[in-house]
C-alpha positions as CSV (number, residue, x, y, z in Angstrom):
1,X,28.6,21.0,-32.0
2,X,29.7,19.5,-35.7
3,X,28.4,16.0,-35.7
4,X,31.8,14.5,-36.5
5,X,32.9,16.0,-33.2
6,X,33.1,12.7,-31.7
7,X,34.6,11.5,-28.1
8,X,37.6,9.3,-28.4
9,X,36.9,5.7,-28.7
10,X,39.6,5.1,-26.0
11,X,37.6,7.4,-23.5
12,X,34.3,5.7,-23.5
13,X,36.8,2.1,-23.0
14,X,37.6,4.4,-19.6
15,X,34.4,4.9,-18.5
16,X,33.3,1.6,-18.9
17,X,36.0,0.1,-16.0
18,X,35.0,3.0,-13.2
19,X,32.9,0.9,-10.8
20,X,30.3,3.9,-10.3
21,X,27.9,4.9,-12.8
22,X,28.8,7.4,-15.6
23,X,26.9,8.7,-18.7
24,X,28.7,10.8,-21.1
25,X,26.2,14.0,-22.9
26,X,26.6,16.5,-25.1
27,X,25.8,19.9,-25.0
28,X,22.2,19.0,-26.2
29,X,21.3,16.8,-23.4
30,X,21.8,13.7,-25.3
31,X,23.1,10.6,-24.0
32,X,26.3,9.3,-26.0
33,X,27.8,6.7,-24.0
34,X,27.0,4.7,-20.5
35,X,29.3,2.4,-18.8
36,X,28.7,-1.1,-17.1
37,X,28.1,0.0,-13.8
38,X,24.9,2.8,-14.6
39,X,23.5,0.2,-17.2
40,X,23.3,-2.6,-14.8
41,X,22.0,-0.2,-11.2
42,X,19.8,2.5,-13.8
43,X,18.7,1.4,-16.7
44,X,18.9,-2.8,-16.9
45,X,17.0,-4.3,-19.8
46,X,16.4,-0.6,-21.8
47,X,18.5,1.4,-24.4
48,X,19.4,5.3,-23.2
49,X,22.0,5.5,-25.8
50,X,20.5,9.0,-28.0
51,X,17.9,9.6,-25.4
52,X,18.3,13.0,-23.3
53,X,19.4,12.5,-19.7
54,X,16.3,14.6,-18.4
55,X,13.9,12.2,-20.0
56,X,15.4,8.8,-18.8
57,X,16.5,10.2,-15.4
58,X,13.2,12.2,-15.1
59,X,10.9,11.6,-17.3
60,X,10.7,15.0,-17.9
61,X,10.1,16.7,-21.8
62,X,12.2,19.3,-21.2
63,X,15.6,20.0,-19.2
64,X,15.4,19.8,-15.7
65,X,16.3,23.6,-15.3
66,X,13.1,24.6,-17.2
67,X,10.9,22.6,-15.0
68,X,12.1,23.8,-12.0
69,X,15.2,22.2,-10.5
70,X,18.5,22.7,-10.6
71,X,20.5,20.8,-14.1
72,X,23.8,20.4,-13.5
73,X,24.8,20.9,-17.5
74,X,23.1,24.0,-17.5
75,X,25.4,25.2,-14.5
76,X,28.5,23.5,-15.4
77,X,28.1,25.2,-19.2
78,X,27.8,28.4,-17.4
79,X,30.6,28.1,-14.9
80,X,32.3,25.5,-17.3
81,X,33.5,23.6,-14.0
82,X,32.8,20.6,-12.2
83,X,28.9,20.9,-10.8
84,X,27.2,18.9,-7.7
85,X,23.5,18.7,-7.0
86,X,21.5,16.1,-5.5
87,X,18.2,15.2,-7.6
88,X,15.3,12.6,-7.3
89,X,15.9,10.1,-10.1
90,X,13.6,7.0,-11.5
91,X,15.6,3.8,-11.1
92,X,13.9,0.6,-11.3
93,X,13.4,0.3,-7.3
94,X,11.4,3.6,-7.8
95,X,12.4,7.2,-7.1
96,X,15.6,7.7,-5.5
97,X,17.8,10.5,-4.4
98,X,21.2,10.6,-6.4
99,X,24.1,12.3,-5.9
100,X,25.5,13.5,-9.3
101,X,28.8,15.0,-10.2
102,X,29.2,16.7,-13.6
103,X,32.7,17.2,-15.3
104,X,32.5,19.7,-18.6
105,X,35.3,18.0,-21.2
106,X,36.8,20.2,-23.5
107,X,37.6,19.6,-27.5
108,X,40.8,20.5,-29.5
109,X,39.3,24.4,-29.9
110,X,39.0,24.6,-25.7
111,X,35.0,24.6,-25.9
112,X,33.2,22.3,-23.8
113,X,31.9,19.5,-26.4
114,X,30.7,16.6,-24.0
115,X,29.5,16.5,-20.0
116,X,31.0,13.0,-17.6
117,X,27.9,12.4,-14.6
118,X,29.6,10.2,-12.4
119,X,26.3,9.0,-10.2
120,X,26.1,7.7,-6.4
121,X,22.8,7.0,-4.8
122,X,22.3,8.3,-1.2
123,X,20.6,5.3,-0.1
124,X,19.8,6.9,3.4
125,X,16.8,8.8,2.4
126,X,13.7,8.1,-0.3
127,X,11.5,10.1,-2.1
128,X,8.8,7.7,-1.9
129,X,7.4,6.2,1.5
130,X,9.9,3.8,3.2
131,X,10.5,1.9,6.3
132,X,14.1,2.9,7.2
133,X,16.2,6.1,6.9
134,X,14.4,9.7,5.9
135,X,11.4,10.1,3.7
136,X,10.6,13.5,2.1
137,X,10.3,15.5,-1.0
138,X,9.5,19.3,-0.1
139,X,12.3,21.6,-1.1
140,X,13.5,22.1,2.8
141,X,13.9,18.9,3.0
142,X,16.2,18.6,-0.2
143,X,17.7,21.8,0.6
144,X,18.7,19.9,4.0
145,X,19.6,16.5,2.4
146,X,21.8,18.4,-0.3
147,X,24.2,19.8,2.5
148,X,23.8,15.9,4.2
149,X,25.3,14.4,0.9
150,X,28.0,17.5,0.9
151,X,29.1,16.6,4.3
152,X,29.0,13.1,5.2
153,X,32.1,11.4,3.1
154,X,34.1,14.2,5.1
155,X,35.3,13.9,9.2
156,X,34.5,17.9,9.7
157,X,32.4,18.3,12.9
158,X,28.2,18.7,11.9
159,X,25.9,20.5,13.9
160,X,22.5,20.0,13.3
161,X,20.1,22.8,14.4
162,X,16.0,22.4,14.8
163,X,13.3,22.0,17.1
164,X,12.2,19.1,19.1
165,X,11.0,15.9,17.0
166,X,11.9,17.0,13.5
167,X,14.1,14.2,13.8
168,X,18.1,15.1,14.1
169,X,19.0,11.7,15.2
170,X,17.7,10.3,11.9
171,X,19.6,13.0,10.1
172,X,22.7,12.3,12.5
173,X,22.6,8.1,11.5
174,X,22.2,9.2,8.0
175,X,25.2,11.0,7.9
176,X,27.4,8.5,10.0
177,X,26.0,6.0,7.1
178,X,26.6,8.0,3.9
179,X,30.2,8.3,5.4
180,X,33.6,6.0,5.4
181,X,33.1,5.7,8.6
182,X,29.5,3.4,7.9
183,X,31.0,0.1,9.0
184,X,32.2,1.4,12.8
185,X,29.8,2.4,15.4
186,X,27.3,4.9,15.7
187,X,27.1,6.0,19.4
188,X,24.4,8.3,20.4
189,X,24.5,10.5,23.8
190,X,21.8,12.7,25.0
191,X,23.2,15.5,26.9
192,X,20.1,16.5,28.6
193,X,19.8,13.0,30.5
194,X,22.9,13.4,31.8
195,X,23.6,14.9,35.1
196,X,26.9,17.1,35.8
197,X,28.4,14.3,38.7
198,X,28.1,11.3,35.6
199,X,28.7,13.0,32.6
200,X,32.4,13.2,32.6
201,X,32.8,9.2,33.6
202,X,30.2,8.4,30.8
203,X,31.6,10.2,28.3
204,X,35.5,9.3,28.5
205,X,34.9,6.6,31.0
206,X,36.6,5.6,34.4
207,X,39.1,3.4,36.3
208,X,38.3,1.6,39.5
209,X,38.4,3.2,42.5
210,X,37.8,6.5,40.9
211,X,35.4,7.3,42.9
212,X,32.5,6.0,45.2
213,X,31.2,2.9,43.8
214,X,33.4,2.5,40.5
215,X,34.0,-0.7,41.4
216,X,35.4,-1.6,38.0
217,X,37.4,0.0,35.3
218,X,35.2,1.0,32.5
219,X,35.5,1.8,29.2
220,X,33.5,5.8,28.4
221,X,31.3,6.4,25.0
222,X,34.0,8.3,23.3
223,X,36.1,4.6,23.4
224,X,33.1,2.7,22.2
225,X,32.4,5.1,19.2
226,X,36.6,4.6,18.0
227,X,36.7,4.4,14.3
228,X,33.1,5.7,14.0
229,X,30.4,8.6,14.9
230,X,29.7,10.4,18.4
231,X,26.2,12.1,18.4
232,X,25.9,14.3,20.9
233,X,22.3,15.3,21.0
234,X,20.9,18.8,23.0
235,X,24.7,19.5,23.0
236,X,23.5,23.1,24.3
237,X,22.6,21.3,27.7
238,X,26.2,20.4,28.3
239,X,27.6,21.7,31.5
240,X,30.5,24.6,31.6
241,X,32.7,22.5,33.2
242,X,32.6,19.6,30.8
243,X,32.8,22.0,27.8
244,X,36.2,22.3,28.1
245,X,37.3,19.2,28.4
246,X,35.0,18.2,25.1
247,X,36.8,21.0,23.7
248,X,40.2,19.5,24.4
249,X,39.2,16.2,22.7
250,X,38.3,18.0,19.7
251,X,41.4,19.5,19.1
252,X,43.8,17.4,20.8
253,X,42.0,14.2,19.8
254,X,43.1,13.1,23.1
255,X,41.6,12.4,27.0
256,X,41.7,10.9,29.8
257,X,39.3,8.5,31.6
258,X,38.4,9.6,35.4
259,X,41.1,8.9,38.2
260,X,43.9,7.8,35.3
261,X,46.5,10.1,33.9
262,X,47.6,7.8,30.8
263,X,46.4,9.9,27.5
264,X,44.2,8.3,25.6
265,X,43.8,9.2,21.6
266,X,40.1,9.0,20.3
267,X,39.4,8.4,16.6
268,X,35.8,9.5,16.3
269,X,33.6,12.2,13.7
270,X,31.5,14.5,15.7
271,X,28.0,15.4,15.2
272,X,26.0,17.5,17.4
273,X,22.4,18.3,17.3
274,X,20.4,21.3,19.3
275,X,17.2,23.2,19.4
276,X,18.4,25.9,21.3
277,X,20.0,28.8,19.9
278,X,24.0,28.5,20.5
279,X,24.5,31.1,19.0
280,X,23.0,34.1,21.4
281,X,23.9,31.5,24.3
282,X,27.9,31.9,23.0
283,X,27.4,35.1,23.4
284,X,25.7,35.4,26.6
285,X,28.7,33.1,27.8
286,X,26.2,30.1,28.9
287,X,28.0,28.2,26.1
288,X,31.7,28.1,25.5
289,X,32.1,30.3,22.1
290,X,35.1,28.5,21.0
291,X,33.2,25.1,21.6
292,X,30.8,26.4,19.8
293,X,33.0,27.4,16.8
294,X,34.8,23.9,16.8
295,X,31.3,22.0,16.3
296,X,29.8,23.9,13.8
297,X,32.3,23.8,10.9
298,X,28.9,22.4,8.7
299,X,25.9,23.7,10.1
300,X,22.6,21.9,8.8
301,X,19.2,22.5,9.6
302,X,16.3,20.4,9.9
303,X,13.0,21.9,8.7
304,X,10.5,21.8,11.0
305,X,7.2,19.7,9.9
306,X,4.9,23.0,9.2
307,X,7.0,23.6,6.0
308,X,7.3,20.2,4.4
309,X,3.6,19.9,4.6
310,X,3.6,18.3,1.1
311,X,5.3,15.3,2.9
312,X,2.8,14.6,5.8
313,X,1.2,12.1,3.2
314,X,5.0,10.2,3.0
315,X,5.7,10.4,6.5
316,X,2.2,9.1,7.0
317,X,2.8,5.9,4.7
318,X,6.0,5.6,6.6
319,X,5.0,5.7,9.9
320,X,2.0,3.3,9.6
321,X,4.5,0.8,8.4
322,X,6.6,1.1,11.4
323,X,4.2,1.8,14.4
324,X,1.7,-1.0,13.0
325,X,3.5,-3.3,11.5
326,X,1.9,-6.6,10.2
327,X,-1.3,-4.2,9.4
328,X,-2.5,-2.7,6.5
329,X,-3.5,0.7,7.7
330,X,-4.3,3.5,5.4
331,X,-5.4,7.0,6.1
332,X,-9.0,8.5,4.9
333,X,-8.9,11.8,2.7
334,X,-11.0,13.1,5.2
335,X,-8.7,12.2,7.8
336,X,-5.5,13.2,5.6
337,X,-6.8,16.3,5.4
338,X,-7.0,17.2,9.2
339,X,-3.0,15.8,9.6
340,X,-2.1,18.1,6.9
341,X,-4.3,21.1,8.3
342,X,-2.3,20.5,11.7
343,X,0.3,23.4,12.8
344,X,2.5,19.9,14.5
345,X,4.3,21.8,17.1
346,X,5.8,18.6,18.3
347,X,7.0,18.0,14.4
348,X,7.0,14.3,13.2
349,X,7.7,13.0,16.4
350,X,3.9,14.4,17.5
351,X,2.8,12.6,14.0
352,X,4.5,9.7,14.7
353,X,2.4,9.8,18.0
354,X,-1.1,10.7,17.0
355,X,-0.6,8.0,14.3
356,X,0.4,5.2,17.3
357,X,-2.8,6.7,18.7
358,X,-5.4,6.2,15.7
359,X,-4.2,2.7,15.1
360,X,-5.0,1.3,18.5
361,X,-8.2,3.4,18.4
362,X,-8.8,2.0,14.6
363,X,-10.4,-1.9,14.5
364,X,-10.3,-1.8,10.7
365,X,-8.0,-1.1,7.8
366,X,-8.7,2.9,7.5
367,X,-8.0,5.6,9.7
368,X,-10.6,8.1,9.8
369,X,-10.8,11.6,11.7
370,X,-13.4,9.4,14.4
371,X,-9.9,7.9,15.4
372,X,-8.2,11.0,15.6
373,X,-7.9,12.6,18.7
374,X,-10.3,15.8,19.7
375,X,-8.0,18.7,19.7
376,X,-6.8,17.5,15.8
377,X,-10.4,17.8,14.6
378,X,-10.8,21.6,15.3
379,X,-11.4,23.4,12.6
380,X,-8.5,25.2,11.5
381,X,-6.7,27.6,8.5
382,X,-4.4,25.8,6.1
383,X,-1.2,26.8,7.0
384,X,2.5,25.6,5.7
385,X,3.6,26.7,1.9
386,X,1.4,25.3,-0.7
387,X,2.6,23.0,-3.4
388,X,4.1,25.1,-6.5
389,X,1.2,26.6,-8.3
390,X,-1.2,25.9,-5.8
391,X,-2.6,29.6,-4.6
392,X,-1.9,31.0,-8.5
393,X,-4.0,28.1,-9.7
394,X,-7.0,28.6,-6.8
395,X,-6.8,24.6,-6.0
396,X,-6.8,23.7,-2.4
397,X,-3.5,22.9,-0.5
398,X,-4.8,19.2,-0.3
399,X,-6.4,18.5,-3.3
400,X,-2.9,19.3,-4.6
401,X,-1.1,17.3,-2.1
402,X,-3.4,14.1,-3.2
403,X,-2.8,14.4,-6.6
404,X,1.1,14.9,-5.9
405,X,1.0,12.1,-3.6
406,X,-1.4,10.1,-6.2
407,X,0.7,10.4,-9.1
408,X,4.2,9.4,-7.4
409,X,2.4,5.8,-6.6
410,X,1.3,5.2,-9.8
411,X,4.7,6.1,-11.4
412,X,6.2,3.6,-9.0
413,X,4.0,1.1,-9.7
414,X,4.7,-2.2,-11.5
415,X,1.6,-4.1,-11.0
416,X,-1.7,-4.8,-12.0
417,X,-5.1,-1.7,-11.6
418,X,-6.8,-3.8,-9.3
419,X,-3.4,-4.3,-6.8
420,X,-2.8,-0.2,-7.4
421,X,-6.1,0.7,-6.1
422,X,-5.9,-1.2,-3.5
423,X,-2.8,0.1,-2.5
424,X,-4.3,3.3,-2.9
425,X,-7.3,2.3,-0.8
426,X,-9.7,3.2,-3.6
427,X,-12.3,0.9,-5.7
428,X,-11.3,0.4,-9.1
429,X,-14.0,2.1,-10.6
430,X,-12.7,5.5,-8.3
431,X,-9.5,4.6,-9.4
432,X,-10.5,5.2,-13.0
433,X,-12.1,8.2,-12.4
434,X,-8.9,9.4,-11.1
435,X,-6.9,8.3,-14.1
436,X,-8.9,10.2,-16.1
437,X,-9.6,13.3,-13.9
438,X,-5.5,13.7,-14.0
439,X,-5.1,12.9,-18.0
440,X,-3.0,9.7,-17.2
441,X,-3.2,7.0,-20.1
């Protein structure tokens, strides 16, 4: 692009009153311009202006496409249309998951001269560990949070699709909050704790004297989650008889409670979530197949825990923070090792579990494989997909996970060696050694 190819002055004046954050590149990867709003939320206190957007948002040396993930410029100078991807960026409150929305602008000639990013964070899920919302960084789980940041500003109907404990109800709340519909309720139903005589009165409620002990008129879940999200989880476990009638709602928006006949419009966003397969049941007719149709406009699925394996050591963080709070547990490589050597057929609720166990068998500050229960212990192959470059390389699945896992804290951290290695449960002088061992200055 000839250097006096410039944007118009009156363009970057534009950019700088959107209230989200917006860079302007070239075709080179160079940052030209950045408003207000992505100075002040991604880059407070340092210069980016001439700087390449992979290095400041990455701290990569070379575009993102060559190190192994998706760059929207690369794809919106192929396509030269708008391009949306979902990527892990450095902000200064650590590694966050962005989504980013790249317009190609055009010069005189009609060639594509300069790239807009508009940027939103998806504050309902981290790369790094956290208390709240999702935690992860494997590629199923991006793959799944990519469609969750697709979906979520829209009201189409969601069904989530996974087995037990991977944690749909997380992935349900996440969605109701990264919608317009965050500020109204989130009402959760589970289907399979409901029996066929109740389900009908809890779900669009009741008026008195409907029937033996309605003693009251009262109000049903669809009414309490107006304006907001109805969860319907193990949605396969819905009775025949009831299907129809959700179907009815769905496309009518309408119902009545129990024992009235006054119509009744409901203003809710559906999600459902399922480990069964609705599909073959659809077709075996134990599940309506034109309920089924109307919830899954946006299927997503959650990945089981056997292949994010490379986040046991995240989830693991997590979870200590939130089944021991007030404590400063940690987890021994030894013991690390047997977690991520662990098929988890009950997912990351079963982790969340063994982990409540070890801490009320664990007196001290570390969790070692003596607090693990028995049946974890037995020797077992490595199983799950190994971090990229793993099996070409010959280096263990672990050894890779720890130096992943290693390298991600000491990125994100601000504070003194001694504070690091503790955080790290390490002595300094092992911390050190570790520095050195992975070439970091």
């Amino acid at each position: 692009m000839p250097s006096e190819n410039q944007p118009l002055p009156e363009l970057l004046s534009f950019l700088d009153t959107l209230p989200e954050p917006h860079i302007l590149c070239d075709r080179d990867y160079r940052i030209i311009a950045a408003n207000t709003a992505y100075r002040a939320g991604f880059a407070p206190g340092r210069g980016v202006i001439g700087r390449t957007c992979y290095e400041v948002s990455h701290r990569y040396s070379l575009p993102c496409d060559q190190a192994g993930e998706t760059c929207p410029l690369a794809r919106g100078l192929k396509s030269g249309q708008r391009e949306r991807v979902l990527h892990l960026h450095h902000t200064p409150r650590g590694e966050e998951y962005v989504n980013i929305e790249l317009s190609p602008l055009r010069d005189a000639s009609g060639e594509i001269a300069w790239y807009i990013e508009k940027m939103e964070p998806l504050n309902v899920a981290r790369g790094l560990s956290d208390r709240h919302g999702l935690v992860g960084r494997a590629p199923a789980f991006q793959h799944m949070l990519g469609l969750v940041a697709r979906a979520a500003p829209s009201n189409a109907s969601i069904l989530l699709q996974g087995e037990s404990g991977t944690g749909k109800e997380l992935v349900a709340n996440a969605i109701h909050e990264a919608s317009q519909r965050a500020g109204h309720p989130f009402v959760a139903v589970d289907c399979s704790g409901l029996p066929e005589t109740l389900f009908e009165s809890e779900l669009f409620g009741h008026e008195r004297g409907a029937f033996t002990g309605a003693t009251s008129r009262k109000a049903g879940l669809v009414e309490a989650a107006s304006g907001g999200t109805l969860f319907l989880d193990e949605v396969g476990d819905i009775p025949l008889g009831m299907q129809v009638k959700l179907l009815r709602l769905l496309e009518t928006g309408t119902y009545r409670r129990v024992g009235s006949t006054e119509l009744r419009r409901a203003d809710i966003r559906l999600v459902s979530a399922t480990h069964r397969p609705l599909r073959q049941m659809s077709a075996q007719g134990s599940f309506r197949q034109d309920l089924y149709y109307r919830i899954n406009t946006f299927p997503i699925t959650v990945p089981p825990l056997r292949e994010r394996v490379s986040d046991i050591p995240l989830l693991v963080e997590s979870l200590l923070g939130r089944v021991a709070p007030g404590r400063s547990l940690r987890v021994s490589a030894a013991a690390m090792r047997v977690l991520c050597a662990h098929p988890f057929p009950g997912n990351v609720r079963e982790l969340r579990n063994v982990l409540e166990r070890a801490s009320l068998m664990c007196d001290g500050d570390e969790i070692t494989p003596a607090h693990l229960a028995e049946d974890l212990c037995e020797p077992a192959a490595p199983h799950g997909v190994l971090a990229e470059g793993a099996a070409e390389s010959g280096i263990a699945p672990w050894e890779t996970m720890e130096r992943e896992h290693f390298l991600r804290v000491v990125q994100a951290h601000r504070g003194s060696r001694k504070a690091l290695a503790e955080q790290l449960g390490l002595s300094e002088r092992t911390l050190y050694r570790k520095l050195r061992q992975y070439r970091i200055g």
